[in-house]
N, CA, C and O of each residue as an XYZ file, in Angstrom:
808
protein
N       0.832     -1.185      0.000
C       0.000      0.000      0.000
C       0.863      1.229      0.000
O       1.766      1.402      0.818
N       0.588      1.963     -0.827
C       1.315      3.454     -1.037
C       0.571      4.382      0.341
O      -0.620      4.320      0.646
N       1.644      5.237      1.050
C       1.481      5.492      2.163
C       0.877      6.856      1.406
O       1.279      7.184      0.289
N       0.048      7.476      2.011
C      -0.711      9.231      1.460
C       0.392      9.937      2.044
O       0.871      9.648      3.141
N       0.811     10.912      1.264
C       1.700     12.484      1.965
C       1.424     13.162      2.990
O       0.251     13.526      3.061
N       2.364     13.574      4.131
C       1.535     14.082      4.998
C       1.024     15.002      4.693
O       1.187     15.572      3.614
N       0.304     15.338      5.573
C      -0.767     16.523      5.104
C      -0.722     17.215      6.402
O      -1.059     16.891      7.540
N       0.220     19.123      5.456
C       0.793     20.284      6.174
C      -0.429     21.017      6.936
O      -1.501     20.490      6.640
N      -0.498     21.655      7.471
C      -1.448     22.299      8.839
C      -2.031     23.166      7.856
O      -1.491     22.903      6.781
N      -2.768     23.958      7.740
C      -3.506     24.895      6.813
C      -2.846     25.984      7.140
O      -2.535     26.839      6.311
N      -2.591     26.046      8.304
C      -2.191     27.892      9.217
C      -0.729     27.566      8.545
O      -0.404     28.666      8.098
N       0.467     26.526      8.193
C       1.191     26.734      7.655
C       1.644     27.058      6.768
O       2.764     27.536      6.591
N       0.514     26.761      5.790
C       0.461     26.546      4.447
C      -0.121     28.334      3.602
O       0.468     29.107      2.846
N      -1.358     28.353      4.167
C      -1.798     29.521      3.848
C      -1.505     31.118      4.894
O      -1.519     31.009      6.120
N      -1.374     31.852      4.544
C      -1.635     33.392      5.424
C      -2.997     33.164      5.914
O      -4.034     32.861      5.323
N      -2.632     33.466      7.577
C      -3.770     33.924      8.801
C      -4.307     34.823      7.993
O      -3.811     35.913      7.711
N      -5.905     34.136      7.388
C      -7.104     35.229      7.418
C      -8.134     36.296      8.356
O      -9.128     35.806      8.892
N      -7.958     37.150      8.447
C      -8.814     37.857      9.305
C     -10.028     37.728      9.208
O     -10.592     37.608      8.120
N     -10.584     37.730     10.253
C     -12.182     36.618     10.774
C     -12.938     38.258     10.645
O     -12.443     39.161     11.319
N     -13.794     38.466     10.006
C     -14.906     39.057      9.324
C     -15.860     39.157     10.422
O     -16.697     38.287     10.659
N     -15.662     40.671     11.357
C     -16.691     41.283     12.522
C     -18.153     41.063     12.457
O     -18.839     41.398     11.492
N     -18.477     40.643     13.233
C     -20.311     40.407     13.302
C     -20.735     41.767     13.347
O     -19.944     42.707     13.430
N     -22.077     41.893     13.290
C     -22.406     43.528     12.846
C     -22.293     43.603     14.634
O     -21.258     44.215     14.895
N     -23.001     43.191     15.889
C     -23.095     43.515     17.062
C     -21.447     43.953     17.324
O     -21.196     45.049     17.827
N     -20.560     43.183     17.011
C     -18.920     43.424     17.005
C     -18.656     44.656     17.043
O     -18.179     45.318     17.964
N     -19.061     45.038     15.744
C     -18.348     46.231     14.791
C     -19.070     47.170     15.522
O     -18.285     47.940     16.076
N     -20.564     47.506     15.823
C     -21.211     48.554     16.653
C     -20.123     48.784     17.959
O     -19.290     49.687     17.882
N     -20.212     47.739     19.374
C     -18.799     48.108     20.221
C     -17.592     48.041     19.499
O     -16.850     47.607     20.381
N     -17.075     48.137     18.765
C     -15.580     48.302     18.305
C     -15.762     50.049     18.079
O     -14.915     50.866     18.438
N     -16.885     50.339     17.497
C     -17.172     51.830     16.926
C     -17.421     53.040     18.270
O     -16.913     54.098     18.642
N     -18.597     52.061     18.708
C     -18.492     53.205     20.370
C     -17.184     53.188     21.550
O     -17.163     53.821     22.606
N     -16.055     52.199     20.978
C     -15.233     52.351     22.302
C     -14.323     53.087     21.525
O     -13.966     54.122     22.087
N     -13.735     52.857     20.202
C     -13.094     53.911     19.257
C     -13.617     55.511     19.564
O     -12.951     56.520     19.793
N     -14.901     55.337     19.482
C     -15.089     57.170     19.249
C     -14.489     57.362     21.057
O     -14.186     58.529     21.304
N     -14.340     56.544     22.049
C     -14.279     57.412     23.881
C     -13.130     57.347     23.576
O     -12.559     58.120     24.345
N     -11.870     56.566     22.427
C     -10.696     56.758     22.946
C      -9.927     57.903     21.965
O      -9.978     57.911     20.735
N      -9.151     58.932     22.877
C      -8.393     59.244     21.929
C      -6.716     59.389     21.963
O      -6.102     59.447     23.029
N      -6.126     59.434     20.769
C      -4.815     59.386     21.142
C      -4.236     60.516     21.973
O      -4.584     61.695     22.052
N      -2.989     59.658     22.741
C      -2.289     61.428     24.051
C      -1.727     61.934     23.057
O      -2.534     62.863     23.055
N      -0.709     62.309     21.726
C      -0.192     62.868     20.833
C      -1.522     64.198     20.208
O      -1.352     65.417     20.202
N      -2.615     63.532     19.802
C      -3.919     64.209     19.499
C      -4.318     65.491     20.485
O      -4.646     66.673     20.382
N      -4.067     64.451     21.539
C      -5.120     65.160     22.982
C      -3.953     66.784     23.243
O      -4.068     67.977     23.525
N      -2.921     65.795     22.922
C      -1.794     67.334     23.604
C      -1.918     68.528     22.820
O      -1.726     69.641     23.309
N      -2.333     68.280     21.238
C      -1.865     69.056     20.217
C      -3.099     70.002     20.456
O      -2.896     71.209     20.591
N      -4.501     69.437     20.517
C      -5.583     70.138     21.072
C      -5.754     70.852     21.944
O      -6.754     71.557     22.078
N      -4.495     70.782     22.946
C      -4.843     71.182     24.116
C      -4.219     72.671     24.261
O      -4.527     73.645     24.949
N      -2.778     72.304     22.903
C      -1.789     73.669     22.562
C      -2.538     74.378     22.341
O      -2.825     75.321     23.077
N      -3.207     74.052     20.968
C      -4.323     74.609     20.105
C      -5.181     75.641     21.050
O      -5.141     76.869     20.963
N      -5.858     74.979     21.845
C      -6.973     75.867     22.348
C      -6.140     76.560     23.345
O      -6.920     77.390     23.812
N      -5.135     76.687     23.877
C      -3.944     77.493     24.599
C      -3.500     78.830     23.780
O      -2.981     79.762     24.394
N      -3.785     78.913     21.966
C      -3.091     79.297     21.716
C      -4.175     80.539     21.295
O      -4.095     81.751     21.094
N      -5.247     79.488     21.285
C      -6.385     80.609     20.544
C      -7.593     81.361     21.947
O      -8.450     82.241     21.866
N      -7.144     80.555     23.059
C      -7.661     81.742     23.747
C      -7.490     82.828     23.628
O      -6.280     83.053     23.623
N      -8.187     83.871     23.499
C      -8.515     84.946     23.323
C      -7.958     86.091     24.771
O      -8.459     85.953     25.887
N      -7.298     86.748     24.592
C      -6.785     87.557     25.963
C      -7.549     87.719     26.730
O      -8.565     87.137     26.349
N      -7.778     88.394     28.060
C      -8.830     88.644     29.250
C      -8.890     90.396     28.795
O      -7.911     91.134     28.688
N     -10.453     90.795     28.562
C     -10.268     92.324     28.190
C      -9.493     93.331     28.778
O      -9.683     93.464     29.987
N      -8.801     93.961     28.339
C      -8.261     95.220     28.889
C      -9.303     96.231     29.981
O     -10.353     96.802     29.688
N      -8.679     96.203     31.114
C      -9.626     97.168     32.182
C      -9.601     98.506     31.622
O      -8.508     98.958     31.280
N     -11.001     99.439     31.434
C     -10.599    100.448     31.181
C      -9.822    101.816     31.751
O      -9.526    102.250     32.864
N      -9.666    102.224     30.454
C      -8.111    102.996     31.380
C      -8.702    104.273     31.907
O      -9.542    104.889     31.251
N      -8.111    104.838     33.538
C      -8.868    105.646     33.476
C      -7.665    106.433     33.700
O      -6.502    106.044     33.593
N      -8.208    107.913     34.117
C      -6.993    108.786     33.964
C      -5.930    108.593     35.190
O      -6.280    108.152     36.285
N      -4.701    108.943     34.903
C      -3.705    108.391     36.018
C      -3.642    109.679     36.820
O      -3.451    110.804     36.360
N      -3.896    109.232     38.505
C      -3.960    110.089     38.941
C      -2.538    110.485     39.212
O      -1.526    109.804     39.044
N      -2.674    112.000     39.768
C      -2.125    112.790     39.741
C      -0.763    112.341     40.722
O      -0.948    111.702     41.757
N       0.638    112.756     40.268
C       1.595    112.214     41.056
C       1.691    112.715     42.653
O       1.954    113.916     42.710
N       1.587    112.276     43.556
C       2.092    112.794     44.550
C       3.648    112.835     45.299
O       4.595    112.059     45.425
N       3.322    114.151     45.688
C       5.062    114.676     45.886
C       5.681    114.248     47.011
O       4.753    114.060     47.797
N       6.558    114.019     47.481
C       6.638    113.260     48.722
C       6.884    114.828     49.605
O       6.917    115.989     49.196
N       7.048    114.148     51.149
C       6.884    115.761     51.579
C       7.916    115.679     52.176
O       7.774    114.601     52.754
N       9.223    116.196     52.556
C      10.314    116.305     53.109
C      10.066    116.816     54.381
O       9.454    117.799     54.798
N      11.051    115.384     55.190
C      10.995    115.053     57.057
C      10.782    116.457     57.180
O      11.345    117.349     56.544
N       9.674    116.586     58.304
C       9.765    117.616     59.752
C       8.866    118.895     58.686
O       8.965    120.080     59.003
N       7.948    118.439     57.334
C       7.125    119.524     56.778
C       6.110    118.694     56.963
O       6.003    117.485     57.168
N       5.227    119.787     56.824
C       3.486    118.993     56.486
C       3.182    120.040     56.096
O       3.347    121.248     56.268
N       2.510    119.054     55.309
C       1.170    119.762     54.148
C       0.124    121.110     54.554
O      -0.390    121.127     55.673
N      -0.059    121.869     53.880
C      -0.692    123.017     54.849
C      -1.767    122.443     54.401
O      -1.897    122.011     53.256
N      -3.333    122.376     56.058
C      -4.782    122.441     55.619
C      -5.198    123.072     54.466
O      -4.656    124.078     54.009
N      -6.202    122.473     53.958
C      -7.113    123.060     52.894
C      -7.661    124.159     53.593
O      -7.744    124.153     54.821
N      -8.041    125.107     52.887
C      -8.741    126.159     53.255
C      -9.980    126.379     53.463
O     -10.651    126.477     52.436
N     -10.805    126.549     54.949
C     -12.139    126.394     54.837
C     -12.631    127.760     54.990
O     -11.954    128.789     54.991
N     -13.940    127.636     55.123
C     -14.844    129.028     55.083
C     -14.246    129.279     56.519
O     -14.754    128.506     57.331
N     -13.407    130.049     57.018
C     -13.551    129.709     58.510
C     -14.252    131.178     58.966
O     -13.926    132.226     58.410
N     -15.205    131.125     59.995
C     -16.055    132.878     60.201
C     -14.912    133.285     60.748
O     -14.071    132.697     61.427
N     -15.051    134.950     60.148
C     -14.119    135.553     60.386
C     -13.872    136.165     61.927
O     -14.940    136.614     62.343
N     -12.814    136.315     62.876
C     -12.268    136.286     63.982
C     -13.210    137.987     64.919
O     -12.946    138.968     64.223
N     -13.479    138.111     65.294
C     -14.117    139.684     66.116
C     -13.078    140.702     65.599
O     -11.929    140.303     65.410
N     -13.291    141.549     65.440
C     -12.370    142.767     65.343
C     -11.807    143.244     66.894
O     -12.429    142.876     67.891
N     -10.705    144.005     67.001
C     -10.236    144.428     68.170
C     -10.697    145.557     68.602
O     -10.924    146.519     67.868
N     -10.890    145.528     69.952
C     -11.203    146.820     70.611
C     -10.891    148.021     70.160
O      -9.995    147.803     69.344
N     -11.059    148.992     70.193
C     -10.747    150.530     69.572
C     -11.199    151.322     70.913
O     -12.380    151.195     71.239
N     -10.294    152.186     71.775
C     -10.725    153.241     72.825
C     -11.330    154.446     72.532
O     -10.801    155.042     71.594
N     -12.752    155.259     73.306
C     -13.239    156.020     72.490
C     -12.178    157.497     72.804
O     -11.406    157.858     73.692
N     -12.550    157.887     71.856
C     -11.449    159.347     71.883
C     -11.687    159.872     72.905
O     -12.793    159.587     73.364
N     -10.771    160.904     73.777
C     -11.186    161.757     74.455
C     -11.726    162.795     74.279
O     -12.066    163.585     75.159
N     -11.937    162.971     72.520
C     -12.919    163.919     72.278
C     -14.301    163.574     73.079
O     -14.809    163.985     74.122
N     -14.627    162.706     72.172
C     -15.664    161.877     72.128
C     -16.382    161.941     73.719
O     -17.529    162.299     73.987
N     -15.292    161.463     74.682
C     -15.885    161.145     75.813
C     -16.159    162.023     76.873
O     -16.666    161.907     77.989
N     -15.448    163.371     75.888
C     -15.957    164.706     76.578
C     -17.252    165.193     76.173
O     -18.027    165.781     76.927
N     -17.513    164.868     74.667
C     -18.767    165.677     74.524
C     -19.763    164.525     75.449
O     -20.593    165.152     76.108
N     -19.876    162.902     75.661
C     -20.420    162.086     76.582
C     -21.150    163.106     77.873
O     -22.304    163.454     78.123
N     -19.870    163.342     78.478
C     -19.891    164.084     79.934
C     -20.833    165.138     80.044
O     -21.697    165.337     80.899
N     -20.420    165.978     78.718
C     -21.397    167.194     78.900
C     -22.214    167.279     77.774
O     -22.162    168.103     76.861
N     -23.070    166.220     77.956
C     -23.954    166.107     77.338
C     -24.178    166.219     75.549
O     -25.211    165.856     74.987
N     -22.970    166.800     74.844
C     -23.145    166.835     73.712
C     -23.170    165.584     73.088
O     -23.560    165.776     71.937
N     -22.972    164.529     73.257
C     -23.206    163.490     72.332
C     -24.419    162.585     73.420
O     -24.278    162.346     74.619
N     -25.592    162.215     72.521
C     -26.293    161.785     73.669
C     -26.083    160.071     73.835
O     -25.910    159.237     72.946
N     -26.152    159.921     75.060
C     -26.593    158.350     75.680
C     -27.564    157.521     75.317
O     -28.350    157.291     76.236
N     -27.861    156.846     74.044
C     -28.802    156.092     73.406
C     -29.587    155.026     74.647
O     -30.752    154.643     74.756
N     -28.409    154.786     75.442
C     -29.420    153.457     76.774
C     -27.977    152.887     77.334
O     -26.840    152.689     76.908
N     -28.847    152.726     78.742
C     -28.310    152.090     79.599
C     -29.059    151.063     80.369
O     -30.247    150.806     80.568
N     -27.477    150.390     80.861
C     -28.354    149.144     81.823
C     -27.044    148.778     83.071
O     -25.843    148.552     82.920
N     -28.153    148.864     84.654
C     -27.569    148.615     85.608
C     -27.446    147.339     86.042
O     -28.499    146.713     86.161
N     -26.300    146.721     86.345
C     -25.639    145.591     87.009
C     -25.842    145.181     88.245
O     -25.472    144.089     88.677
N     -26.676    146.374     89.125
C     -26.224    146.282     90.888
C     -26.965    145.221     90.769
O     -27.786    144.858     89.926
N     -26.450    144.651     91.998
C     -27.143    143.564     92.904
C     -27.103    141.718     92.071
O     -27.282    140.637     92.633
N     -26.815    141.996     90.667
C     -27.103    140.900     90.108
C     -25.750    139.605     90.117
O     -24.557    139.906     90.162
N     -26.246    138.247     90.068
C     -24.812    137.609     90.048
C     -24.071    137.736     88.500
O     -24.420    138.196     87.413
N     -23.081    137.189     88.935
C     -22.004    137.133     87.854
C     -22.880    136.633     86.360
O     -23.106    137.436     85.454
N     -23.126    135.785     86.333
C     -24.394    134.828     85.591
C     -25.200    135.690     85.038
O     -25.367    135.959     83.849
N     -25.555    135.993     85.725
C     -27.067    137.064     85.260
C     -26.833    138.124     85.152
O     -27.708    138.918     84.808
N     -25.762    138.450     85.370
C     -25.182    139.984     84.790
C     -24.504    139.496     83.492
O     -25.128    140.059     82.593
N     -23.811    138.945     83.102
C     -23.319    138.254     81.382
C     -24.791    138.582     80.933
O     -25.352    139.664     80.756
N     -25.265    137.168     80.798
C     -26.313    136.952     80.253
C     -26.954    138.540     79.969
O     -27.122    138.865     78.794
N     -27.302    139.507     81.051
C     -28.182    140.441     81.123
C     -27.784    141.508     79.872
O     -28.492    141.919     78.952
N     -25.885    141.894     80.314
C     -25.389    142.853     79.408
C     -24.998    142.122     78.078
O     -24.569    142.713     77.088
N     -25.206    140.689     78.172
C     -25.131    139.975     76.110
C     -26.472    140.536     75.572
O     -26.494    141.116     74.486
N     -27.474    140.388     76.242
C     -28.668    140.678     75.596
C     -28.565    141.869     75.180
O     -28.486    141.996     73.958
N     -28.528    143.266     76.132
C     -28.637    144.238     76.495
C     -27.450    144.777     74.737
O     -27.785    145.518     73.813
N     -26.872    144.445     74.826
C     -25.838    144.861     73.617
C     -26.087    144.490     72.113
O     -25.773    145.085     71.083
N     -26.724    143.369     72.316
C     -27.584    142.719     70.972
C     -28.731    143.519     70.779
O     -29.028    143.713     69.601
N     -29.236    143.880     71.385
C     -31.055    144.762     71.624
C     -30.597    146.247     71.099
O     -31.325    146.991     70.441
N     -28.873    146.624     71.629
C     -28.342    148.272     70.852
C     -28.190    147.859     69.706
O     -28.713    148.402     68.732
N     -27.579    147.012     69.658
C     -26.472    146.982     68.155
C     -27.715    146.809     67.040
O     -27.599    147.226     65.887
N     -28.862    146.169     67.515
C     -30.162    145.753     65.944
C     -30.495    146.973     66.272
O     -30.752    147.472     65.176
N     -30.753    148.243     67.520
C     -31.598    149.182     66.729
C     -31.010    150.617     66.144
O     -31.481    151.739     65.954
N     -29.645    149.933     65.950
C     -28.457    151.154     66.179
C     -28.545    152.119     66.602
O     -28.854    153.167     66.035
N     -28.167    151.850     68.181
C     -27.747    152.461     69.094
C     -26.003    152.415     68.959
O     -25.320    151.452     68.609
N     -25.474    154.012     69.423
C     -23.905    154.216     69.033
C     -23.672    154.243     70.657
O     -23.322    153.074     70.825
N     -23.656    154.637     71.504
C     -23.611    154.869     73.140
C     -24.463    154.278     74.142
O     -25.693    154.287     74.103
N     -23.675    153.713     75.132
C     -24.564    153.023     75.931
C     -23.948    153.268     77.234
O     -22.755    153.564     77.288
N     -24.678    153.168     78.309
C     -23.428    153.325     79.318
C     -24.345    152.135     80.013
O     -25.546    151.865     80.025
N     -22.893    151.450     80.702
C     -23.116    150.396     81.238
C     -22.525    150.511     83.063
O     -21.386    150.805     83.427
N     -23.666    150.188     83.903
C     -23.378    150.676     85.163
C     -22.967    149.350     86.177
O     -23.728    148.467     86.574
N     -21.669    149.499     86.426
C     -21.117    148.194     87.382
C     -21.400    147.968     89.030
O     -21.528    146.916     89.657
N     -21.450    149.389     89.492
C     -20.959    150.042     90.798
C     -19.677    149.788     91.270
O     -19.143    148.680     91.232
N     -19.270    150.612     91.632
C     -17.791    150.505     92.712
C     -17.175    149.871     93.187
O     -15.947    149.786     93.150
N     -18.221    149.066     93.951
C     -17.827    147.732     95.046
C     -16.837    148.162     96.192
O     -15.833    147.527     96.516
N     -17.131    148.952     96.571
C     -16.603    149.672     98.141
C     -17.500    148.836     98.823
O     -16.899    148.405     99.808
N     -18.240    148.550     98.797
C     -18.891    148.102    100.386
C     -18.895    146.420    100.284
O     -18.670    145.685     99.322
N     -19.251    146.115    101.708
C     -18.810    144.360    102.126
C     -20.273    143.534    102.351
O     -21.327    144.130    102.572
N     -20.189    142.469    102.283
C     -21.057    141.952    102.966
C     -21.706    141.435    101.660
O     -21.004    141.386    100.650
N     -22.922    141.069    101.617
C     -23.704    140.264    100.894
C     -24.021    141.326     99.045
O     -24.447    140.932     97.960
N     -23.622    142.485     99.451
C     -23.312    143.280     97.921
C     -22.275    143.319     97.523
O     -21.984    144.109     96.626
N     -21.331    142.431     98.094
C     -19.631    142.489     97.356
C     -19.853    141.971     96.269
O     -18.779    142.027     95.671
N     -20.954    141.265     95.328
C     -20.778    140.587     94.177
C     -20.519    141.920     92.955
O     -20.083    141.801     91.810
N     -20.981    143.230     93.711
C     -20.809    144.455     91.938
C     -19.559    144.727     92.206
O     -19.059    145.288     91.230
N     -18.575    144.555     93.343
C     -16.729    144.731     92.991
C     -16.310    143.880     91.641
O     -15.643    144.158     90.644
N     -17.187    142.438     92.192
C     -16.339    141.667     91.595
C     -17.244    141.864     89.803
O     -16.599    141.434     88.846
N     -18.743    142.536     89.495
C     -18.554    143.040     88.451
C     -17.857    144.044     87.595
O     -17.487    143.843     86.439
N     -17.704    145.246     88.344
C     -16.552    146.137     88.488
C     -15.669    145.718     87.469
O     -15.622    146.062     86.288
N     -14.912    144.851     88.167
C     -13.878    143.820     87.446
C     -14.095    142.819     86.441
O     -13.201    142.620     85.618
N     -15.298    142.077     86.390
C     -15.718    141.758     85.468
C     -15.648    141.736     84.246
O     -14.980    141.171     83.380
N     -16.746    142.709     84.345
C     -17.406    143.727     82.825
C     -16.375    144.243     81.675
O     -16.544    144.188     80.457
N     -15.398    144.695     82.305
C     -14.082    145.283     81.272
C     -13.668    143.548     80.788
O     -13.219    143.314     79.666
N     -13.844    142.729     81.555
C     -13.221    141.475     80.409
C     -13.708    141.025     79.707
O     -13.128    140.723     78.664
N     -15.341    140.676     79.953
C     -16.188    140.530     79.208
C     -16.390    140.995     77.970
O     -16.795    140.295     77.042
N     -16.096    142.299     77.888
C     -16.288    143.385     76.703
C     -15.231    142.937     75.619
O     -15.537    142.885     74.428
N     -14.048    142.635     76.058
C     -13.297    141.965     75.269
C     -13.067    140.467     74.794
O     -12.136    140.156     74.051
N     -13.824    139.737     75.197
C     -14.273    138.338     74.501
C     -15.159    138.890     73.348
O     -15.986    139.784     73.164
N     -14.408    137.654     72.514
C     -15.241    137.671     71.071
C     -16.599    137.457     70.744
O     -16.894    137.804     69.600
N     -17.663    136.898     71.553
C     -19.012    137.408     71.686
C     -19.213    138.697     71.937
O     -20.031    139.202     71.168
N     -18.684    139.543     72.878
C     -18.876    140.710     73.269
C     -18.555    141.598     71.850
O     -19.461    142.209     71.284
N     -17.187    141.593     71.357
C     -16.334    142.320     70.712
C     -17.355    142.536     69.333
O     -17.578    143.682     68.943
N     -17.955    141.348     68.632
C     -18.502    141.114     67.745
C     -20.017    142.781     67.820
O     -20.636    143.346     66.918
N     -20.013    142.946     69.178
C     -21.337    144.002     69.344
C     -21.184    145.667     69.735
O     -21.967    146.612     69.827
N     -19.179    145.389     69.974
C     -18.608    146.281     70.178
C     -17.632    146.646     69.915
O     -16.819    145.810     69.521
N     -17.231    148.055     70.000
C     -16.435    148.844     69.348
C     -15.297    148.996     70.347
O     -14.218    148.407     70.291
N     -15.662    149.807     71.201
C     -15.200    150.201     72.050
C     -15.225    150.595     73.667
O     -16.449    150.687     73.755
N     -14.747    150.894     75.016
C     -15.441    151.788     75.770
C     -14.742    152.107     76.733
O     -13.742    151.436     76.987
N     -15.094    153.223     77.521
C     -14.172    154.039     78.554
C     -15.005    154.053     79.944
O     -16.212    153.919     80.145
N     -13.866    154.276     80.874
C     -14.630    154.492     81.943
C     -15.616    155.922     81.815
O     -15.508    156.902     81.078
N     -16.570    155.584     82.827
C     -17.481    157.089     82.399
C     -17.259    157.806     83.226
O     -16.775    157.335     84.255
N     -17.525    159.316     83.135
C     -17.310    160.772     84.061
C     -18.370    160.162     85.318
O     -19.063    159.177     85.574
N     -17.860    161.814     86.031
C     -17.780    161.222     87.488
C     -19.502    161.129     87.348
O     -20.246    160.252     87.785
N     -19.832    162.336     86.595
C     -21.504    163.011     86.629
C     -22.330    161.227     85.800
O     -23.545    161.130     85.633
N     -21.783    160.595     85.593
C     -22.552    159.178     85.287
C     -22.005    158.152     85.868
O     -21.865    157.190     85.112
N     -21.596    157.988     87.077
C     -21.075    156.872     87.734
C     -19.454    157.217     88.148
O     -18.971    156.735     89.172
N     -18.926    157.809     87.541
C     -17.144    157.447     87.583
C     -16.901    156.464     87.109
O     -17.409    155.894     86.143
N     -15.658    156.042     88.121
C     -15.442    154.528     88.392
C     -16.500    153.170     88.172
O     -16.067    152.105     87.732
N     -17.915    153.369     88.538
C     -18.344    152.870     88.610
C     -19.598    152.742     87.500
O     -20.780    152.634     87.827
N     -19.033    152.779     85.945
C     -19.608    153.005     84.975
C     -18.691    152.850     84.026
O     -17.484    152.899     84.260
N     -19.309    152.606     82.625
C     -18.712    152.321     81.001
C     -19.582    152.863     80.278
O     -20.765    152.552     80.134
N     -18.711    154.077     79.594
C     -19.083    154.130     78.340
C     -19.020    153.221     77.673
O     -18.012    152.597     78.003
N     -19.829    152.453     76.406
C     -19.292    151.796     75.443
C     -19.541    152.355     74.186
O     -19.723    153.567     74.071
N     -19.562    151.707     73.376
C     -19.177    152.041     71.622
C     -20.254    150.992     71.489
O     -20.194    150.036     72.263
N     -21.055    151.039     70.764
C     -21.843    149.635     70.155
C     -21.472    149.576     68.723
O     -21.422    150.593     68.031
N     -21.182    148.255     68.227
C     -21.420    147.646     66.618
C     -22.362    147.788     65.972
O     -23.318    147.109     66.348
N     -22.584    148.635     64.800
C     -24.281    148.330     64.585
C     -23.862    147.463     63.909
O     -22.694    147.459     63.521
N     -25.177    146.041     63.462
C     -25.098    144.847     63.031
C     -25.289    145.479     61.180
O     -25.850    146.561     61.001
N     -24.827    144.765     60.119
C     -24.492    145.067     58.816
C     -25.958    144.471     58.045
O     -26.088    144.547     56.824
């Protein structure tokens, strides 16, 4: 009997054919293809949209403020300037013309107001009013009566107006209503009296 040839493997003989995807196959082969993508791809995309972002807008410009100067040790800056009301004017003494024609009657005494007996308190208060009430109806002369303060006891408070009254006149409430003033002649008190000057109000 003649022996048959062996007989070679097929996979030796022929080239591995590729086995032909079922359609269910080829559907997952297609949806896991489209989730993957290559890192070479992914990077170049990633330049890409790096490159084409678009800048962040420009803030608008506004005007540059103004330089400031530095101020050299041991200066400062002078305040701004405010409305500030303007300060009382200063006393002015009345002439001795003036306080002669007073005496004898040629210039007359527009009003007066007496101090006796009153406290310190209520004598301010009395002669602020009393000077505001000349000055609106312009009144130029006033005589203002302190008393002496020679005597003791429970009327010593008009010495200590006496003394008073001349300081008063020169605070800037006062000053603002007045001009000026002198002691008065003997024939209206002496010592124990003021001419004044009144402000008339503008």
């Amino acid at each position: 009997m003649s022996k048959d040839p062996p007989q070679i493997s097929e996979a030796l003989v022929s080239p591995r054919r590729r086995r032909a995807l079922s359609e269910p196959e080829r559907e997952l082969w297609e949806s896991v293809a489209k989730q993957v993508k290559p890192l070479r791809k992914k990077h170049r995309v990633a330049k890409a949209a790096a490159v084409a972002t678009p800048p962040e807008p420009a803030l608008r410009r506004s005007k540059p403020a103004a330089a400031v100067k530095p101020v050299a040790p041991g200066k400062t800056r002078p305040a701004a300037k405010l409305d500030a009301p303007r300060p009382a004017p200063p006393l002015a003494p009345i002439g001795r013309r003036e306080r002669a024609h007073l005496s004898r009657g040629k210039k007359s005494i527009d009003g007066r107001i007496d101090l006796h007996g009153m406290t310190q308190s209520r004598a301010h208060g009395a002669l602020l009013s009393f000077l505001h009430r000349a000055s609106s109806e312009g009144m130029t002369f006033v005589l203002v009566i302190t008393g002496k303060g020679r005597s003791v006891g429970p009327d010593s408070e008009r010495g200590v107006l006496r003394r008073q009254v001349p300081h008063w006149l020169g605070l800037p409430e006062f000053r603002a209503l007045v001009v000026g003033f002198e002691e008065a002649h003997i024939g209206h008190g002496g010592e124990g009296a003021l001419y004044v000057r009144v402000r008339r109000l503008r």
